[in-house]
Backbone as a chain_set.jsonl record, in Angstrom:
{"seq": "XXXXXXXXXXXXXXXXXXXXXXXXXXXXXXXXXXXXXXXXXXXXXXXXXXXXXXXXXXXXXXXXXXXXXXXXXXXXXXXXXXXXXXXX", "coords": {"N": [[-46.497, 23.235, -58.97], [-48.697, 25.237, -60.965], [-51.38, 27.728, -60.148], [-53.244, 28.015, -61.92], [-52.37, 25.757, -63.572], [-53.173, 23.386, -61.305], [-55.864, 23.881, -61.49], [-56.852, 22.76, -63.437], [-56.138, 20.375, -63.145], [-58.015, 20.008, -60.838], [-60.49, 20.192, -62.394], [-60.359, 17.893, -64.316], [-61.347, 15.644, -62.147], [-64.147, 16.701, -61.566], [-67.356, 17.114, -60.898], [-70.796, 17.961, -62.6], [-68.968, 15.632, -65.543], [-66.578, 17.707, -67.195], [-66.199, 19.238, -70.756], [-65.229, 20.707, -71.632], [-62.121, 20.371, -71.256], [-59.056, 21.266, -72.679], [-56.899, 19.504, -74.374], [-54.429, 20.36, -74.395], [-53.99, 21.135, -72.716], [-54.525, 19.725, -70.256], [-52.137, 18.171, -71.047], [-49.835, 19.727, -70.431], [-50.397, 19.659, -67.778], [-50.076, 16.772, -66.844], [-47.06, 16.94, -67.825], [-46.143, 18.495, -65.594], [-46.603, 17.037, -63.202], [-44.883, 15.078, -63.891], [-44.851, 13.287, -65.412], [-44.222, 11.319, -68.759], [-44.553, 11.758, -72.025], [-45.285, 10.785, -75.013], [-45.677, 11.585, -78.228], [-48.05, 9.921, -80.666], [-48.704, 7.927, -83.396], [-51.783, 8.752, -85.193], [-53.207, 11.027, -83.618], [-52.902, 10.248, -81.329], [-51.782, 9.939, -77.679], [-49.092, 8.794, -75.586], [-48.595, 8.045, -72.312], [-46.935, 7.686, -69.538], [-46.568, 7.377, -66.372], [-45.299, 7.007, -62.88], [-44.615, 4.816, -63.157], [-47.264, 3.358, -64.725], [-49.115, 3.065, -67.478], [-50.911, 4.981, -69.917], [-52.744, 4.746, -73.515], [-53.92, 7.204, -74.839], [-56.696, 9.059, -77.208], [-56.54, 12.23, -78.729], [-58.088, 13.633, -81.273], [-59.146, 16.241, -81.145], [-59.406, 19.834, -80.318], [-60.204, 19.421, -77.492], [-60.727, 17.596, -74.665], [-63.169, 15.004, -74.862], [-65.986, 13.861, -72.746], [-65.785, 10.894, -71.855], [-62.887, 11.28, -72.099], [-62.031, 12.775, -70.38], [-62.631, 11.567, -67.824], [-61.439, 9.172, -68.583], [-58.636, 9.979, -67.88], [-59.062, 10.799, -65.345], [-59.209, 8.532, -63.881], [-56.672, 7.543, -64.697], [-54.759, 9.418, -63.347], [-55.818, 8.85, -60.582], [-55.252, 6.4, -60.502], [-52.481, 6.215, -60.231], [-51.986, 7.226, -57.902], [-51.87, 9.577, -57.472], [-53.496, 11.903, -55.708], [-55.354, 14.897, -56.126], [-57.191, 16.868, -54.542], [-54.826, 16.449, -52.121], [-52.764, 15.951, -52.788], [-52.72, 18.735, -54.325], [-53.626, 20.972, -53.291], [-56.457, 23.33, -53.998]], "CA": [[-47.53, 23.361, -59.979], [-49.259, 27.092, -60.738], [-52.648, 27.274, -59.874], [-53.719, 27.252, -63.238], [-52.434, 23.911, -63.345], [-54.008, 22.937, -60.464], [-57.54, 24.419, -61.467], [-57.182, 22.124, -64.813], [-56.411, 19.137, -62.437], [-59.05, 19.61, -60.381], [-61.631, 19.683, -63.282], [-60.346, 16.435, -64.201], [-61.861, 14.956, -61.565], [-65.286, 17.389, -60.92], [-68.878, 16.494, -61.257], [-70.567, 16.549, -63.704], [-67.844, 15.679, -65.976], [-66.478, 18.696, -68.185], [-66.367, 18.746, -72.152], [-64.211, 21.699, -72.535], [-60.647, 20.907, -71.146], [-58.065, 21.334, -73.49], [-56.182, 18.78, -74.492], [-52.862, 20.892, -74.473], [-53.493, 22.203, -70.86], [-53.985, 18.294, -69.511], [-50.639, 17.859, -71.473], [-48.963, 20.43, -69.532], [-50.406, 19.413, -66.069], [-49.141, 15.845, -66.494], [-45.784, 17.145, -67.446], [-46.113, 19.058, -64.522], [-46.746, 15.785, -62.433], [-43.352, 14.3, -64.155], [-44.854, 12.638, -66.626], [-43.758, 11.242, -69.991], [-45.508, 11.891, -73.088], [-44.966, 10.201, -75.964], [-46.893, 11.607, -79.26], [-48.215, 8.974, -81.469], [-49.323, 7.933, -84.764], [-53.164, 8.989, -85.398], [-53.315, 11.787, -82.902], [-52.796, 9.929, -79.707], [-50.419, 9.839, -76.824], [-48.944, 7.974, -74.733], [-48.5, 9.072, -71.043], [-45.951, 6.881, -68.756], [-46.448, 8.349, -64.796], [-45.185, 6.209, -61.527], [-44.697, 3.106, -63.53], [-48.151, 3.172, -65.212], [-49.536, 3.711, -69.255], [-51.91, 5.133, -71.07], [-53.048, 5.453, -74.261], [-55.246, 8.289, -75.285], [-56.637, 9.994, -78.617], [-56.802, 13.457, -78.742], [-58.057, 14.261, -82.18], [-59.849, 17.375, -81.263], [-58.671, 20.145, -78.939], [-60.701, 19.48, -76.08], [-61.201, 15.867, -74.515], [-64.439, 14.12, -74.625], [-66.1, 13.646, -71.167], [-65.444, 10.077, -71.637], [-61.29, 11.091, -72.244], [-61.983, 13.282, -69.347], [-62.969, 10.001, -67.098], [-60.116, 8.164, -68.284], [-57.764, 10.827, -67.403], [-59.144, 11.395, -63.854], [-59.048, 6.959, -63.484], [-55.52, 6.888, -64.253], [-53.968, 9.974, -62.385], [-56.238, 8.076, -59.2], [-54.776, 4.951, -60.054], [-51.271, 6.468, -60.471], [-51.484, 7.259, -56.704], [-52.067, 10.963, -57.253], [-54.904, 12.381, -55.614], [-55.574, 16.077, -56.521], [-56.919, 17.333, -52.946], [-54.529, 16.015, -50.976], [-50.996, 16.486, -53.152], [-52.124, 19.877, -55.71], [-54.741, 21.721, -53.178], [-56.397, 24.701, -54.982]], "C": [[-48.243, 24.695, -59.746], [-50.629, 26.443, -60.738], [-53.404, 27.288, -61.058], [-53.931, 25.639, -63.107], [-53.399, 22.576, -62.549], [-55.471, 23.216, -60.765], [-57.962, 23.647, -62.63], [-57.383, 20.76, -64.21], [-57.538, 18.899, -61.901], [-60.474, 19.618, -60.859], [-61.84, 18.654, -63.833], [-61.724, 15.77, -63.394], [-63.599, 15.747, -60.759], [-66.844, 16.79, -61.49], [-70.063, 17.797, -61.781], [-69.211, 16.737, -64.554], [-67.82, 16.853, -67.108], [-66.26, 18.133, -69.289], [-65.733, 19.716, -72.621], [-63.038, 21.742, -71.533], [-59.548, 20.539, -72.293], [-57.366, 20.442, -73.487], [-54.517, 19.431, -74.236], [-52.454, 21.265, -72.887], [-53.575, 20.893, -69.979], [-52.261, 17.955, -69.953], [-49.492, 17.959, -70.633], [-48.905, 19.988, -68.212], [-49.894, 17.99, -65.482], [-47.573, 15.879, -66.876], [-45.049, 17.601, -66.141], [-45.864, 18.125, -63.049], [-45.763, 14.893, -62.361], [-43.994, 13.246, -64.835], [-44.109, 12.313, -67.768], [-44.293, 11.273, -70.892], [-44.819, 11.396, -74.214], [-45.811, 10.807, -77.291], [-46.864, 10.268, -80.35], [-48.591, 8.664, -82.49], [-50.897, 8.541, -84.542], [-54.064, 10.205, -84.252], [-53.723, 11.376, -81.276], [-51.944, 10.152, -79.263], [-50.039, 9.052, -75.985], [-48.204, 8.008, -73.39], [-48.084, 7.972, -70.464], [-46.189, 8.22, -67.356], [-46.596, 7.329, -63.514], [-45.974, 4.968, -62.175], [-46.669, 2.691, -63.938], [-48.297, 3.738, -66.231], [-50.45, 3.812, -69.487], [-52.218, 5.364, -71.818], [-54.011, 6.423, -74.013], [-55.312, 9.188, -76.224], [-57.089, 11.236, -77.655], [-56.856, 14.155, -80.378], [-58.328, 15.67, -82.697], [-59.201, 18.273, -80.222], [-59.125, 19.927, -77.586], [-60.993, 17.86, -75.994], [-63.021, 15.899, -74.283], [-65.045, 14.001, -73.0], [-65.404, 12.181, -71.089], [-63.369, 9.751, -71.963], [-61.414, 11.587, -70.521], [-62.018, 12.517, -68.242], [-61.627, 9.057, -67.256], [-59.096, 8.514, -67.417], [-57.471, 10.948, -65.847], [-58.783, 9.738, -63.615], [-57.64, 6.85, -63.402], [-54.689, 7.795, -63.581], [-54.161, 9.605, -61.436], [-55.452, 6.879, -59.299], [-53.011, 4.999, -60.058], [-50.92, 6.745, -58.658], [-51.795, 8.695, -56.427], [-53.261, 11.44, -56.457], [-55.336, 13.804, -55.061], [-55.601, 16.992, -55.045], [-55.873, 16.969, -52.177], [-52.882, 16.526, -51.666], [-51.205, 17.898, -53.926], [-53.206, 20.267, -54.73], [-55.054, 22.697, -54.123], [-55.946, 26.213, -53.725]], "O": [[-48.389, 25.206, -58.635], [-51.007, 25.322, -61.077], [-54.296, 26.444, -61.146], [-54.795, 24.811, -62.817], [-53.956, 21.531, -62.887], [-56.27, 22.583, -60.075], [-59.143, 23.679, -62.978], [-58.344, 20.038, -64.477], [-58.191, 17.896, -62.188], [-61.444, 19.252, -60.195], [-62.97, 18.206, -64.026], [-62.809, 15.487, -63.901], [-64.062, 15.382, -59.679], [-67.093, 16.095, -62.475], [-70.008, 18.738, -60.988], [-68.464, 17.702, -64.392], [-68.788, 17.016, -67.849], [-66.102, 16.914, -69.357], [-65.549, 19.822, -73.834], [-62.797, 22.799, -70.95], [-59.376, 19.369, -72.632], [-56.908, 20.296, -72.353], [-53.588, 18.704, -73.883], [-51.447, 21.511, -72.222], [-52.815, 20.832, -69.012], [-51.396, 17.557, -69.172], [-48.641, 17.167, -70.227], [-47.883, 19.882, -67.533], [-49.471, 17.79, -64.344], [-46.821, 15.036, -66.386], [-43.931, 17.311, -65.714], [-45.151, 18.437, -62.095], [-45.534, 14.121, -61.43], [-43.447, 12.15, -64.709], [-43.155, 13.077, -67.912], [-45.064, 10.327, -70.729], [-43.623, 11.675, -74.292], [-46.923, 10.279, -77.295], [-45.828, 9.738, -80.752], [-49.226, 9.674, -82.793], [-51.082, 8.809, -83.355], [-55.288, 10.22, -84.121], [-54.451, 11.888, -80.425], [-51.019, 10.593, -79.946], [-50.984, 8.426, -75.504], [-46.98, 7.993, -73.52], [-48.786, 7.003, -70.749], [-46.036, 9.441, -67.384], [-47.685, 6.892, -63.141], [-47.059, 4.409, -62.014], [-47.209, 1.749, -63.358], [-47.812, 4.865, -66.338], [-51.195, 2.837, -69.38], [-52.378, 6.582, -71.745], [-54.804, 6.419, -73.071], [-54.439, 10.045, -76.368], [-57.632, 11.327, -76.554], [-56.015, 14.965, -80.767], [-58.08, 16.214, -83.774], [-58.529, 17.764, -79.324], [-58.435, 20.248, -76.618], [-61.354, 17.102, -76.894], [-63.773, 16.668, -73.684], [-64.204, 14.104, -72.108], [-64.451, 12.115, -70.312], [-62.742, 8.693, -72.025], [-60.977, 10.903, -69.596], [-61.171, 12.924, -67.446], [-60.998, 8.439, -66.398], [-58.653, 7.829, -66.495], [-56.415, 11.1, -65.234], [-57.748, 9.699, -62.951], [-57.129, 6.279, -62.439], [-53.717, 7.235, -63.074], [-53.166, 9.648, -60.712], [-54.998, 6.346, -58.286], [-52.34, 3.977, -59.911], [-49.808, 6.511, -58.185], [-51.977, 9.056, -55.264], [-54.26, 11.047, -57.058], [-55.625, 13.984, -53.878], [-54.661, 17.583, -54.515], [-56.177, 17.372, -51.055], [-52.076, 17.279, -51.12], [-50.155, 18.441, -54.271], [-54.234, 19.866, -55.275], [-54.244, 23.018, -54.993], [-55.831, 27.36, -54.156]]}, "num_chains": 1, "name": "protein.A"}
């Protein structure tokens, strides 16, 4: 993963929560992760990573804090955890 990547991941999960990451550049960083993306009806997606799903809209380009929160819940609950596998 380029450190880009990594510098998008680790805003995911930073305090307080951000309101401007791009929906296209989380896209990339869970492809990056070996993700699956699915696009979906009504401008959602649907993200498959180490046998776990999630929906999530993305109607706008940037996620919501509260997408931003989901995002960081299920790459943690996927097993990932940013410091430790993507340092910066």
């Amino acid at each position: 993963m380029n450190h880009k990547h990594r510098k998008i991941l680790h805003a995911l999960f930073a305090h307080p929560v951000s309101a401007n990451i791009s929906a296209r550049s989380v896209e990339s960083v869970l492809k990056e992760m070996g993700a699956e993306i699915e696009q979906r009806h009504g401008g959602r997606w649907g993200v498959r990573l180490n046998e776990h799903f999630v929906e999530i809209s993305h109607k706008s380009h940037s996620l919501s804090p509260m997408q931003v929160r989901q995002m960081a819940k299920f790459i943690k609950d996927t097993g990932i955890d940013a410091e430790r596998d993507y340092p910066l």
